[in-house]
N, C-alpha and C positions, 0 to 999 in steps of 0.2 A: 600690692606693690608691683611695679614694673619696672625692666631692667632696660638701659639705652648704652648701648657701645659704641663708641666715635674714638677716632683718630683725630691727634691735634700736635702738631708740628714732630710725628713721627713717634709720638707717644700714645700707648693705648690708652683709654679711660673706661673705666664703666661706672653708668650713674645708674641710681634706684629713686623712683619718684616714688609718691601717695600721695594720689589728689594733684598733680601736678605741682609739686613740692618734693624739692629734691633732700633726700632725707639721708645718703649715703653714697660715698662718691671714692672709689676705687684707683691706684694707679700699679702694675708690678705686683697685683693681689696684695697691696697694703692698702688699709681705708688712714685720707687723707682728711686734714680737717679742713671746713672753711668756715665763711659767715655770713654773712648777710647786712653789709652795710645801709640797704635799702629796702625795700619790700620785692618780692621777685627778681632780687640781686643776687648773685652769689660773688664770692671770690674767693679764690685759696693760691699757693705757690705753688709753681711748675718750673721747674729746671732754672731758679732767679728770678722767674718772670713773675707775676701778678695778673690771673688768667682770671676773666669777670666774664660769670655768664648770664644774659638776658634768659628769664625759663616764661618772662607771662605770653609768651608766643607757644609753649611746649604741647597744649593741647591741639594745636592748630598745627602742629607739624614743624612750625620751623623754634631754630634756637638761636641766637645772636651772642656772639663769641668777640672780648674783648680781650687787647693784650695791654700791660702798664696804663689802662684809662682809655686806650687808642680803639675806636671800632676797629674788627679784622675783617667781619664777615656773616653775614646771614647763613645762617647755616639750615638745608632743609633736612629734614627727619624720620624718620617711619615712623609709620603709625603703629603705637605701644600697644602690646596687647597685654591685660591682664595677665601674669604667669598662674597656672594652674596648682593650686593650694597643693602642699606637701603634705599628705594624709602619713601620721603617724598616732597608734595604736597609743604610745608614750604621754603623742601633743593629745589625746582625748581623755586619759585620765588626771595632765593639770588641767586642763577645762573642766573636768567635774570638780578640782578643786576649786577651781578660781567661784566657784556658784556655794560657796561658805565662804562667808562676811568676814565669819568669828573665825581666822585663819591660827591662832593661838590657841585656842579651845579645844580645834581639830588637833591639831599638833601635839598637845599632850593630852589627850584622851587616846591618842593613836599610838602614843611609847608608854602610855600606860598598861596601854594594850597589849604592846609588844615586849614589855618586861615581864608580865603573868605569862602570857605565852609558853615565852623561854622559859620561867622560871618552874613553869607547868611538865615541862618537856624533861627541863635539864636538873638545874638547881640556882638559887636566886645567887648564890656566885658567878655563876655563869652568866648566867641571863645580862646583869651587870658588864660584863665582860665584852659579851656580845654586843652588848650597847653601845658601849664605848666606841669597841672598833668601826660602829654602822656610824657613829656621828661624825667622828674622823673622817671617815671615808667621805660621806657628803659632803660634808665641811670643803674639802678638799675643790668635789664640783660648783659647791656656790662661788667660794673665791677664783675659782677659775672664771665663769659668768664674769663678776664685777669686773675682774681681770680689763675682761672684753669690753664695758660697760652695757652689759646686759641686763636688765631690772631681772630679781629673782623674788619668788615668796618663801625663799630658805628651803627647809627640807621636810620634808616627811618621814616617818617608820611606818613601818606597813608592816603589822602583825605576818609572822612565819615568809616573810618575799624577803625582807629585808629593808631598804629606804629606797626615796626618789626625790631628788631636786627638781626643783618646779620654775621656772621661768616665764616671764612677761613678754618676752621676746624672742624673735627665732634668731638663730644663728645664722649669717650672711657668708661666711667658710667653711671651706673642707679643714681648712686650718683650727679652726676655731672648737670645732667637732671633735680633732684629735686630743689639742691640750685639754679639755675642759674633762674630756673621758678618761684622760691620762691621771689629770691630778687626783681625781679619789683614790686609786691603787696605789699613786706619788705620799699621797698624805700617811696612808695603808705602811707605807714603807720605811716613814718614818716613826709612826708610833713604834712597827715592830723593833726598829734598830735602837730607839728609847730603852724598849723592854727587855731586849738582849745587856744595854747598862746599866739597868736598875735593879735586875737579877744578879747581874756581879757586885754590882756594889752594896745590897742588900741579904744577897743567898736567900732573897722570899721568891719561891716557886710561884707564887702569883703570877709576878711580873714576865715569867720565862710562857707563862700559859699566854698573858696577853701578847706578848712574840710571836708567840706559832699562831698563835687564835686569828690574827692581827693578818698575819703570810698567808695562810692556806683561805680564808677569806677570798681575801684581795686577789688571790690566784687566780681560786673561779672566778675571779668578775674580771679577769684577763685572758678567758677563755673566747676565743676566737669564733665567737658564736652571738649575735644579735638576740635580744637586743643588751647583750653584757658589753661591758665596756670596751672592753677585746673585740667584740664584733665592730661595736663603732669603730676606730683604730683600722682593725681591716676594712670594711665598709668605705671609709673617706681617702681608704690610700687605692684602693684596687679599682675603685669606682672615678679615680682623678685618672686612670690610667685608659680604661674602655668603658664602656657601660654593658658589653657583654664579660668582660674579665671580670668586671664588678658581678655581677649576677653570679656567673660559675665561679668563682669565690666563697660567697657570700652562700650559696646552693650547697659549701664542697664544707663550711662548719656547721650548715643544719644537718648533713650526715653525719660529723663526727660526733653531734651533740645528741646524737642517737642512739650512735655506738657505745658513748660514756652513759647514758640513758640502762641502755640493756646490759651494760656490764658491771654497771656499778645498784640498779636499781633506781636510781635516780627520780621518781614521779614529779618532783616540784622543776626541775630541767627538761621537761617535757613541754609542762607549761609557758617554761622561758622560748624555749624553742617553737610554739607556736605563734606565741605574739612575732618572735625574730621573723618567722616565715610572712607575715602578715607585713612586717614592714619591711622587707623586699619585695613584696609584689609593688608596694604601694613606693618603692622609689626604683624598680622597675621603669612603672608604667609613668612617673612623672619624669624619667630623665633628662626630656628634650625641653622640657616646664622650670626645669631645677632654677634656684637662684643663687644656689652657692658656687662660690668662686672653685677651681680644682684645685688641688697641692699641684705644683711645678713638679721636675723631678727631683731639686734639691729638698723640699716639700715631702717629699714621699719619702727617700732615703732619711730625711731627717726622723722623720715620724718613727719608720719601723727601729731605727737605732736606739729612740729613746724607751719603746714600746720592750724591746729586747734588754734594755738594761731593768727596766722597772721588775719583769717578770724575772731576771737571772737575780737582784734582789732580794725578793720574795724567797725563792727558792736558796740562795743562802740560810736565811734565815734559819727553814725547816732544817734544810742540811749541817746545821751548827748542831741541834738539837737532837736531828738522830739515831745517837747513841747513846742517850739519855736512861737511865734505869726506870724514869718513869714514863708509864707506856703512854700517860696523854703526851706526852710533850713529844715524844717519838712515833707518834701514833700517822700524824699529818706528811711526814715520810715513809712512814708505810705505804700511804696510798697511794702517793704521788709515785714510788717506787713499781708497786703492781701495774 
C-alpha cells in the first residue's frame, strides 16, 4: 500500500492506493467514502462539492482532478514509494493462524485447552470463570474491528497467555489502535458492573468472584506496557506526539513491567515484556514508513481521558469488594494495595 498527500482547494487529503487503486482516502484524519461511477473514476463530497479523480494516470505520476463534472486540473505527483511493512511480533502469530483452513477446529481445541489448563491449576469453577471473562474481553476487540469495518477471524484462547483477536486487516489509525484496545477492558468493565448486580440481587458469591475476577484481569491488560492493551493506548498517544517521546515512553513501561516482574514474581510478564520490547524496536525503526494517521491533540486528550476512566472503573469495582470477609473477593485489593 502506498500513501499520496495533496492539497485541494485548502483542504488536506491523504489517499492509499494498491496496485494503483485507490482503496482509502482520508480528510481531518476521518476516512471518507467514495465510489467509483466508472472504471479508474473516483468521486466523493468535499466541502458541497463533487470532487472526481482521474487515478488511470497515477502510476505515471500525474492525477487529474475534477470539480461538479468540470475538469480543474492535471495534477503532477511523486513517485510513490512502497511504505515499509509494520513488522509486529502480534501480526506474525495471526499469520500462523491464517495457515489453518479449519479456523473452528482451532478455536475450540485451543479453549478446550485452555479450560483443562485452568481447571488443572485452579478448579473447573474457575477455569469457567476465567473463560468467561477472556471471551468478553475479546469479544469486546472484535466488535471494535467491525466497528471500523475491519474483516476479523474472531478470537482465539491461548492456553495459560490468555486470548488474541486476529484480524484480516491492518488498522490505517492511531485512532483506531486506541478504541479497538480500549474496548476489550470496556467490555471487561461491564461484565464486572453486571456481576456487582447480580450479587445483590441474588447474594450467590459467584457472581461477586466474576466482578473482581472480571476487574483485576482487565487491570493488567491496562497496564501500560506493550504489547498489553495499556501499552497500545500509550503507544498511539505518545508516538502521535514525537517518535522520540514515543520511544522513551514506551522504553519507561518496559522498566516498570520489570519492576512488577521482580516484585511481584511475575515470570509470564516477562514474557509479555519481551514480545512489547520487540515491537518497539520494530515501530522504532519503521516510523518514517508508518501509515497510520497520528491522534490530533483533541485525539490524544480524548484517548488518555477515556483510558483513565476505563481503569478508575475497574479499580472501583476491586474497591467495592475490599472489605469483603471473604479473602478471594478481597484478595485483588490486596495487591493492587501493596
Amino acid at each position: 500500500m502506498v500513501r499520496l498527500q495533496l492539497t485541494l482547494a485548502d483542504q488536506e487529503l491523504i489517499l492509499f492506493f494498491r496496485d494503483s487503486q485507490l482503496v482509502q482516502l482520508f480528510h481531518q484524519q476521518q476516512a471518507i467514502t467514495f465510489n467509483n461511477p466508472k472504471q479508474d473514476y473516483v468521486e466523493f463530497n468535499l466541502n458541497n462539492d463533487v470532487i472526481g479523480l482521474d487515478i488511470s494516470q497515477v502510476s505515471a505520476h500525474s492525477l487529474a482532478i475534477f470539480v461538479n463534472n468540470q475538469f480543474v486540473r492535471q495534477l503532477a505527483i511523486p513517485a510513490m514509494n512502497e511504505a515499509k511493512p509494520k513488522h509486529s511480533l502480534l501480526g506474525l502469530f495471526a499469520l500462523g493462524f491464517k495457515l489453518f483452513k479449519s479456523a473452528k477446529v482451532v478455536k475450540v481445541a485451543l479453549a478446550g485447552a485452555s479450560v483443562a489448563g485452568y481447571a488443572w491449576l485452579f478448579t473447573f469453577e474457575f477455569a469457567l470463570m476465567l473463560i468467561a471473562c477472556l471471551v468478553i474481553h475479546e469479544y469486546g476487540h472484535v466488535r471494535a474491528m467491525q466497528y471500523f469495518g475491519i474483516k476479523t477471524k474472531g478470537f482465539y484462547l491461548i492456553p495459560f497467555v490468555g486470548g488474541l483477536a486476529v484480524s484480516d486487516d491492518k488498522i490505517t489509525t492511531r485512532w483506531q489502535d486506541v478504541v479497538i484496545s480500549l474496548m476489550g477492558p470496556a467490555f471487561g468493565l461491564i461484565t464486572s458492573v453486571l456481576g456487582v448486580v447480580l450479587y445483590y440481587a441474588t447474594e450467590m458469591e459467584i457472581f461477586a468472584g466474576v466482578a473482581v475476577l472480571s476487574a483485576l484481569l482487565n487491570l493488567f491488560n491496562l497496564l501500560p506496557i506493550l504489547p498489553l492493551d495499556g501499552g497500545h493506548v500509550l503507544k498511539s498517544i505518545s508516538f502521535s506526539m514525537r517518535s522520540w517521546l514515543g520511544l522513551s515512553v514506551c522504553l519507561l513501561g518496559v522498566l516498570f513491567g520489570l519492576w512488577l516482574s521482580y516484585t511481584f514474581g511475575l515470570m509470564l510478564l516477562v514474557f509479555f515484556l519481551f514480545i512489547g520490547a520487540l515491537e518497539i524496536v520494530f515501530e522504532w525503526r519503521g516510523r518514517h514508513y508508518s501509515h497510520l494517521l497520528p491522534l490530533d491533540k483533541y485525539g490524544q486528550g480524548f484517548s488518555a481521558v477515556m483510558y483513565a476512566l476505563v481503569v478508575a472503573g475497574h479499580v472501583a469495582v476491586m474497591m467495592h469488594f475490599a472489605g469483603s470477609e471473604n479473602p478471594i473477593l478481597s484478595l485483588p485489593m490486596k495487591i493492587l494495595s501493596s
